[in-house]
C-alpha positions in Angstrom: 0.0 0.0 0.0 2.8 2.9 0.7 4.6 1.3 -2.4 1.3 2.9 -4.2 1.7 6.4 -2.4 5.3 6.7 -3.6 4.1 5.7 -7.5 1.5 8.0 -7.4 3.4 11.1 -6.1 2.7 13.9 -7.5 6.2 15.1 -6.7 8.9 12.6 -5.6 12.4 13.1 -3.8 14.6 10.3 -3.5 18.0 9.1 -2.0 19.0 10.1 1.3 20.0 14.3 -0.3 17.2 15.0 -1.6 15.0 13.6 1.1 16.6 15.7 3.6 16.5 18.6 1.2 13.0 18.4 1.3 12.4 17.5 4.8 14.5 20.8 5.4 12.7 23.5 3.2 9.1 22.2 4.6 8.5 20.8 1.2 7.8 17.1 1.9 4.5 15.8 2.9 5.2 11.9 4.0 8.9 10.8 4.1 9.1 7.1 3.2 12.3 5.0 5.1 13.2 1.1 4.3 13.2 -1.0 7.3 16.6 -2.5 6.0 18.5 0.8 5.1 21.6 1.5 7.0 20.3 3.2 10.3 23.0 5.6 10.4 21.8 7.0 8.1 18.2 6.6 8.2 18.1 7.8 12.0 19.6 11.3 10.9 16.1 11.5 8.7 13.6 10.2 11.2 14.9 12.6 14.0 14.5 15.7 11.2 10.7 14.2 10.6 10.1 14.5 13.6 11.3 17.9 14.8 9.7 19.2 11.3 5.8 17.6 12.1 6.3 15.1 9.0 4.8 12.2 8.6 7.5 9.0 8.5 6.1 5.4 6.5 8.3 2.6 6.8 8.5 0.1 3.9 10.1 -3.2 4.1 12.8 -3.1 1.5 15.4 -0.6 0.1 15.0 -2.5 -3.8 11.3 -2.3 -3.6 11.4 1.4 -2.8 13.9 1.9 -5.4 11.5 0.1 -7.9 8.1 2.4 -6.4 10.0 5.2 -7.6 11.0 4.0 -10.5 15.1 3.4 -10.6 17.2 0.4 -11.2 18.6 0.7 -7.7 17.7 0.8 -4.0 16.4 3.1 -2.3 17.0 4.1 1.5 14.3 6.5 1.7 12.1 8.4 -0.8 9.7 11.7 0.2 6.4 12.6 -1.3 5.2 16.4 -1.9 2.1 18.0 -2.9 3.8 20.2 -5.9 
């Protein structure tokens, strides 16, 4: 089901840059983390979610996120936006 959020986006960010990015000029609406991404990483991400009021989804796999939005490769975390 938040595989079907992500491919219906009406503005996608993805990779761990551009999610933050987002995250960080109030532009994302739901932030979208893979349960098996590296949690150094994906901690620095959920903490900014939270202090910023948006909306964290966990998915179950870094390659399926990666195929939601559409690359060849995985994808630690993807955000959505209303643009």
């Amino acid at each position: 089901m938040s595989y079907d959020k992500v491919k219906q986006a009406a503005k996608l960010y993805i990779g761990t840059k551009q999610t933050t990015k987002a995250v960080e000029l109030g532009m994302a609406t739901e932030v979208f983390v893979a349960k098996d991404a590296e949690p150094r990483i994906t901690m620095k991400i959920i903490n900014l979610c939270k202090k910023m009021g948006v909306n964290v989804t966990y998915v179950d796999s870094m390659k399926q996120l990666g195929k939601a939005c559409g690359i060849e490769v995985g994808a630690a975390m993807a955000a959505t936006a209303n643009e």
